[in-house]
C-alpha positions as CSV (number, residue, x, y, z in Angstrom):
1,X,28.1,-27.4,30.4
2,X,30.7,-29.5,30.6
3,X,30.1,-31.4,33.6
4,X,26.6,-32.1,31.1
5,X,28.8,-33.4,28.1
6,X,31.2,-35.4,30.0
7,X,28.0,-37.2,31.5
8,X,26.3,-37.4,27.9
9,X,29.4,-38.6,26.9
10,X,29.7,-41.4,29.6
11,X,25.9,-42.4,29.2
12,X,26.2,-43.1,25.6
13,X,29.4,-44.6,25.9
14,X,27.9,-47.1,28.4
15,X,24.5,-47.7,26.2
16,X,26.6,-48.4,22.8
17,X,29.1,-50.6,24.9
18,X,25.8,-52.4,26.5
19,X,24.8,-53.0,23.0
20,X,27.8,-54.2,21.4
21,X,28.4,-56.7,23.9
22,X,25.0,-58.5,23.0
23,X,27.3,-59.5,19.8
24,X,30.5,-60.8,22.2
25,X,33.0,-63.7,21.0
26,X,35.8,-63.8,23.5
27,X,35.1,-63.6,27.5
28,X,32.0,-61.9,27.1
29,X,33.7,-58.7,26.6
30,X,36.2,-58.8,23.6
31,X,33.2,-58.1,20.0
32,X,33.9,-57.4,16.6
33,X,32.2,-54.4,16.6
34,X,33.0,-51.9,19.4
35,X,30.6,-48.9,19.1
36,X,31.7,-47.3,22.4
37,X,35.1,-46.0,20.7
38,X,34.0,-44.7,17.6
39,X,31.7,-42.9,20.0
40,X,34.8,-42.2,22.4
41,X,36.5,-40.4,19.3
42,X,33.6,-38.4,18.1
43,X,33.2,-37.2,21.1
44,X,37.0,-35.7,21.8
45,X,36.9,-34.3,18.1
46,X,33.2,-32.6,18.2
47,X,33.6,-31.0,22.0
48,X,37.2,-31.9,23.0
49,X,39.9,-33.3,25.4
50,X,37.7,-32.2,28.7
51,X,35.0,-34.9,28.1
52,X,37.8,-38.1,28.8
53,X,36.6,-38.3,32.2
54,X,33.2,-39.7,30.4
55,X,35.0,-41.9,28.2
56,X,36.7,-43.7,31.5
57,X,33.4,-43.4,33.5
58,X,31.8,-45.1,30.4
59,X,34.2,-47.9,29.6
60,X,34.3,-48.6,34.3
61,X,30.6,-48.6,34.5
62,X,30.7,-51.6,31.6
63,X,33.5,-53.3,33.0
64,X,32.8,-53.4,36.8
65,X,30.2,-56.3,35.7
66,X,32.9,-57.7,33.9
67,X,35.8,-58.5,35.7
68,X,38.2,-60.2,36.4
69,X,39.6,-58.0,39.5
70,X,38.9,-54.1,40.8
71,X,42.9,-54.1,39.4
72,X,42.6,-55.5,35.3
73,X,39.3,-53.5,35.1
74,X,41.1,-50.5,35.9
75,X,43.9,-51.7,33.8
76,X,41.5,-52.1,30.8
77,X,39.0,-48.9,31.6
78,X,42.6,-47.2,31.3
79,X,43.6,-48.5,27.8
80,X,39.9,-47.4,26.7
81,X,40.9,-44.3,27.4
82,X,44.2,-43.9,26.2
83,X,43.3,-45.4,23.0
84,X,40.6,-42.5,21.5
85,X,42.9,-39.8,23.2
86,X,46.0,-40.9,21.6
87,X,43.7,-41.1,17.9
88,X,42.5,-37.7,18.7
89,X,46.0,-36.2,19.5
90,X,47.1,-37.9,15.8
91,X,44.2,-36.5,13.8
92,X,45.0,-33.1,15.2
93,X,48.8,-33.6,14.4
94,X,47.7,-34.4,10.7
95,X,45.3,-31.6,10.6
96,X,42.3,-33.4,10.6
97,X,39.1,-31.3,9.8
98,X,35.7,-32.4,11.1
99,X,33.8,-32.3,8.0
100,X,35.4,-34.9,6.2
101,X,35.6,-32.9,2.9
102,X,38.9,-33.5,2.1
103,X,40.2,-37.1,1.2
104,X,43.5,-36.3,3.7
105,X,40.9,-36.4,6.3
106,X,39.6,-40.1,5.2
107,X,43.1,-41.2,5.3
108,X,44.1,-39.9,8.6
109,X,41.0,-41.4,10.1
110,X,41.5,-44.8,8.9
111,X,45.4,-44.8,9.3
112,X,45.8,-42.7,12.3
113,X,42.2,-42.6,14.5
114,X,41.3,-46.0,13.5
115,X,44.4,-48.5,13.3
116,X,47.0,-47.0,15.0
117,X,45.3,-45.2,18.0
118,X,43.3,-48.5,19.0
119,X,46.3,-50.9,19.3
120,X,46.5,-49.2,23.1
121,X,43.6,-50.4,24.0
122,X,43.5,-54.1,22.4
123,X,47.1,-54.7,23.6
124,X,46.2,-53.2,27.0
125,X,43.1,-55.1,27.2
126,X,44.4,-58.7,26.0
127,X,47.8,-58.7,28.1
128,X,45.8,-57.4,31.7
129,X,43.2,-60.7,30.8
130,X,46.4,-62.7,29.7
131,X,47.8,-62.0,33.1
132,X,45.1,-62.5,35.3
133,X,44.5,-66.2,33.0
134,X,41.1,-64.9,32.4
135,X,41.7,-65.5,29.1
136,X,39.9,-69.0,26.9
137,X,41.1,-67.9,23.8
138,X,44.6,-67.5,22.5
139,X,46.4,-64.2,22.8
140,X,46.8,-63.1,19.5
141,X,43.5,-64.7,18.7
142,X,41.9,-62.6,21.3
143,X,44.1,-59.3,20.4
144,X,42.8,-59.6,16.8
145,X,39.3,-59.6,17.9
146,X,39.9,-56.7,20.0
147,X,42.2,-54.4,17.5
148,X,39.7,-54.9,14.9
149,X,36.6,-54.3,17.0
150,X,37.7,-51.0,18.1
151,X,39.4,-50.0,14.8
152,X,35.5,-51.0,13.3
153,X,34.0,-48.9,15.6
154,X,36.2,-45.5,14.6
155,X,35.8,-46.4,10.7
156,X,31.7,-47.1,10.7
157,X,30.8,-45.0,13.8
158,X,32.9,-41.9,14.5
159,X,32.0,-41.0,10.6
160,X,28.3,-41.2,10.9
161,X,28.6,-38.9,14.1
162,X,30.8,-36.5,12.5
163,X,28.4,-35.7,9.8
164,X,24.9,-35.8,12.1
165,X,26.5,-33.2,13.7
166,X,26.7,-30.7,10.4
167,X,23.6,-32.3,8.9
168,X,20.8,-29.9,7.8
169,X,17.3,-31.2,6.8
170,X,17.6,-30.7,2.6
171,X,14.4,-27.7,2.0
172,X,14.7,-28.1,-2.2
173,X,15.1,-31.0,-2.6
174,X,12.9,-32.5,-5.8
175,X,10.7,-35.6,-5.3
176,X,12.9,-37.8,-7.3
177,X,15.8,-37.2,-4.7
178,X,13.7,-38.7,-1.7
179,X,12.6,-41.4,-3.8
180,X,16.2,-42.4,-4.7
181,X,17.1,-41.8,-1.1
182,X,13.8,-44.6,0.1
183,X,15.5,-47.1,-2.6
184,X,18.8,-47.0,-1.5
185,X,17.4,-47.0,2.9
186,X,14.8,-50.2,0.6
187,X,18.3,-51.8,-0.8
188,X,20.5,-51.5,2.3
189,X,17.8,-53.6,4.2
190,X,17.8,-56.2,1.2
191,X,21.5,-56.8,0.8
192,X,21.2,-57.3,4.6
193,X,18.9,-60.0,4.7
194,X,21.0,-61.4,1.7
195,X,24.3,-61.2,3.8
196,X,22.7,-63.4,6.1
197,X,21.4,-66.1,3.7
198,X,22.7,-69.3,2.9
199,X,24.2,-68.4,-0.3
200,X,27.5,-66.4,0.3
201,X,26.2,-63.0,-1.4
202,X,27.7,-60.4,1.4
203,X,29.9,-58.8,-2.3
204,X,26.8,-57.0,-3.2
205,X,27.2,-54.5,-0.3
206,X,29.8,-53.1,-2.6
207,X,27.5,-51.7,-5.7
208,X,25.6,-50.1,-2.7
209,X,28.3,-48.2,-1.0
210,X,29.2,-47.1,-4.3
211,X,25.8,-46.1,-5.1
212,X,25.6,-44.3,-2.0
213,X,28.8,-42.4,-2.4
214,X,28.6,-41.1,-5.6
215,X,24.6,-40.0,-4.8
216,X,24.5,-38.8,-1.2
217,X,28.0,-38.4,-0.3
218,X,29.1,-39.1,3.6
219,X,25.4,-38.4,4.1
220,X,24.8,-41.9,2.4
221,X,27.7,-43.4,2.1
222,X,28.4,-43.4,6.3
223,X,25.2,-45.3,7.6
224,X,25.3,-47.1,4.9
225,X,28.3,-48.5,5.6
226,X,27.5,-48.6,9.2
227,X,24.1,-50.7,8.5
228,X,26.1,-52.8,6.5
229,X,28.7,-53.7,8.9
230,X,26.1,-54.3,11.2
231,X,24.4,-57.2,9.1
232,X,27.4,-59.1,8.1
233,X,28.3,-59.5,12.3
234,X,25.4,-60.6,12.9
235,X,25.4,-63.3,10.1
236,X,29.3,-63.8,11.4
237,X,28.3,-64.5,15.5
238,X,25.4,-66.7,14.1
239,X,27.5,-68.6,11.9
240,X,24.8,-68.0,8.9
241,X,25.8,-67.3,5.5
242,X,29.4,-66.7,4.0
243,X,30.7,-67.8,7.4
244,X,28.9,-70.7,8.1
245,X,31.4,-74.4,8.6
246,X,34.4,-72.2,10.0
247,X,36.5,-71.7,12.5
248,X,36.1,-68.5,15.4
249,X,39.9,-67.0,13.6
250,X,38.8,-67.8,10.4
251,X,35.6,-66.3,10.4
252,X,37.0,-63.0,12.4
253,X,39.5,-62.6,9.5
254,X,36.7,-62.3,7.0
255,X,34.2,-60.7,8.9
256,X,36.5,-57.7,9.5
257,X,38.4,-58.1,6.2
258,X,35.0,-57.5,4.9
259,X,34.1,-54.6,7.2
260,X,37.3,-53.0,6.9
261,X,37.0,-52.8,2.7
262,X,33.1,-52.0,3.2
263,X,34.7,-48.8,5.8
264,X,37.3,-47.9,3.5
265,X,35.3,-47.4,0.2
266,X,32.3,-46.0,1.3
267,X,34.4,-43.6,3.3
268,X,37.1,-42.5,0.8
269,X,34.6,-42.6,-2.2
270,X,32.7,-40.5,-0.6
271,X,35.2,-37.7,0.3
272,X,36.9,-38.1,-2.8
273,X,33.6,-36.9,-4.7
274,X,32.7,-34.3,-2.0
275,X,36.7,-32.8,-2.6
276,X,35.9,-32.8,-6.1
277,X,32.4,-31.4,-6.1
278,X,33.6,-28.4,-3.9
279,X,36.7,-28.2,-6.0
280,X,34.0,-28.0,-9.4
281,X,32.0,-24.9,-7.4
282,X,35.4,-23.0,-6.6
283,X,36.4,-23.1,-10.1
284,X,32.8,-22.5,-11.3
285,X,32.7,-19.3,-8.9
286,X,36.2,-18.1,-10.3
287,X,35.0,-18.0,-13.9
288,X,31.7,-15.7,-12.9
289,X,33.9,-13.2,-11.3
290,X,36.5,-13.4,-14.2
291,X,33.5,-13.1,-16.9
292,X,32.1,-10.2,-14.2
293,X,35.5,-8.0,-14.1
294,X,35.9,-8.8,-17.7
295,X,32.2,-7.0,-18.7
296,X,33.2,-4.4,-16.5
297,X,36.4,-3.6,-18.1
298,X,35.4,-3.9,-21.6
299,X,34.3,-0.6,-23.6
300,X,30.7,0.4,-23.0
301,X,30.3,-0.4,-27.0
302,X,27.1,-2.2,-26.8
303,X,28.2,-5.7,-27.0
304,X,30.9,-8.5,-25.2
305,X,34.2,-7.3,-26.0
306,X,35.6,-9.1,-29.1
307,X,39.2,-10.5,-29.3
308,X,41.8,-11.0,-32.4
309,X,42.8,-14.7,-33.4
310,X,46.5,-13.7,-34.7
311,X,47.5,-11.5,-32.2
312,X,47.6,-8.5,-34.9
313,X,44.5,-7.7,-34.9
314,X,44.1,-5.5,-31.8
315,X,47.2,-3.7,-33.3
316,X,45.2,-2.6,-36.4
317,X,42.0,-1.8,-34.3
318,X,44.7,0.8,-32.3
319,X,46.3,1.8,-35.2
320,X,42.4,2.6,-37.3
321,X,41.4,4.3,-34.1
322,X,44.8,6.8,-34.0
323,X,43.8,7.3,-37.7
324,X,40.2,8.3,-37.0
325,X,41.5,10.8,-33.9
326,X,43.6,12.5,-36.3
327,X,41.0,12.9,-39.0
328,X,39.1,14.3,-36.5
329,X,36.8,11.3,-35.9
330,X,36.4,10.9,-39.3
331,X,37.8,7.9,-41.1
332,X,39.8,8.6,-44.4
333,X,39.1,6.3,-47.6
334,X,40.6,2.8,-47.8
């Protein structure tokens, strides 16, 4: 079984790394969007540290064809290693659970798996092609690229895989849910196509994460995000759209200013409304059990037990009732 996930793990590592490179800036191997470690960290959170060995046969298998040398692709397939292992061993320091249902978890994934873990890999990766002068672009231009590209693929991906793996088909759902649910899969393909128009619309991704969030939770709000992401690189390598008459630094600083702040409010949102929708049942469930011990401790007298205003009056209901027991059962005149 685990010889079977570490080669699962290598095979979609490769396939995701294959496609992201169809969307390269720098070198042919340096993108914006780096699927293969969001993948790289779902993968150590969901089955664990024993699946690296796929994450390294992944990242050598890309960049054999690569280059520059047998030494810097070893050099880099080791900071693509490093990089998701050292953002798992974070988010397990900071307690990070799986589901997502807590907005501690957002926050650790975005400060911990997704910009700190990946400056191993972009500073590993940019200084082996800076020393083997494989490198057209600047250094810091070319670390940028790289940072953000693997920091983009642990915000939109590793989210999206985290909750397909505790996804269950909805059974009651009423009509008017899948409906909403075809509008907003209908509106994430339209603010797509407008992202890549000429006029500079890519702002109205926001009313749709939000819309997302606040509906579906992660279950939206994640591939939404992702799908969204998604369009505005490809309007950024085209040059279409909001980034069109730019420079390469200028447009990499808005493309990923824009996917980090489409990452980070789809993602917190969403947890933030989950936390407080679970936090809404708990308090809901407490109040049937008090009302249930409550109807079982009151007097079988036919009705809810009733309760005095002043504080005195359960003092005169005691006081009419050691009256009655001593007439007997009978209460005297008034």
């Amino acid at each position: 079984m685990a010889a079977l996930e570490i080669c699962a793990v290598a095979a979609l590592y490769y396939v995701c790394g294959r496609l992201g490179l169809l969307q390269q800036l720098v070198r042919g191997q340096v993108t914006p969007l780096w699927p293969p470690t969001g993948i790289a960290v779902a993968g150590l959170l969901l089955l664990g540290p024993r699946v690296w060995p796929g994450i390294a046969l992944g990242a050598f298998l890309i960049n054999i064809w690569l280059g520059p040398s047998i030494p810097a692709v070893l050099a880099i397939v080791a900071g693509n290693t490093l990089a998701p292992l050292c953002s798992y061993a974070l988010l397990r320091c900071a307690g990070f659970r799986n589901q997502l249902n807590r907005f501690r978890d957002a926050l650790a994934l975005v400060f911990l798996g997704a910009f700190t873990g990946t400056l191993i890999s972009a500073t590993v990766g940019t200084g082996t092609l800076h020393l083997a002068r494989a490198l057209p672009a600047g250094f810091w231009q070319t670390w940028w690229i790289w940072w953000t590209g693997d920091a983009m693929g642990v915000l939109v991906v590793t989210p999206v895989l985290l909750v397909l793996r505790s996804a269950r088909w909805p059974k009651d759902a009423p009509r008017t849910r899948w409906v909403e649910g075809s509008l907003l899969v209908a509106a994430t393909i339209g603010v797509g196509i407008l992202e890549n128009a000429p006029v500079p619309l890519i702002f109205l991704a926001f009313p749709l994460l939000t819309w997302a969030a606040f509906r579906f939770q992660r279950a939206g709000a994640t591939p939404c995000a992702l799908a969204v992401s998604t369009f505005a690189i490809l309007a950024a390598t085209r040059r279409t759209g909001p980034f069109a008459g730019h420079s390469l630094l200028t447009d990499m600083v808005a493309l990923q200013a824009f996917n980090g702040a489409a990452a980070l409010t789809a993602l917190l949102l969403a947890t933030a409304i989950t936390e407080r929708n679970e936090t809404q049942e708990k308090i809901e469930h407490a109040c049937r059990r008090l009302a249930g011990m409550a109807a079982r401790a009151a007097p079988d007298t036919g009705g809810p037990p009733t309760f005095s205003d002043d504080g005195q009056g359960s003092q005169g209901r005691q006081g009419g009732q050691g009256g009655q027991e001593k007439n007997g059962g009978r209460a005297g005149p008034t």
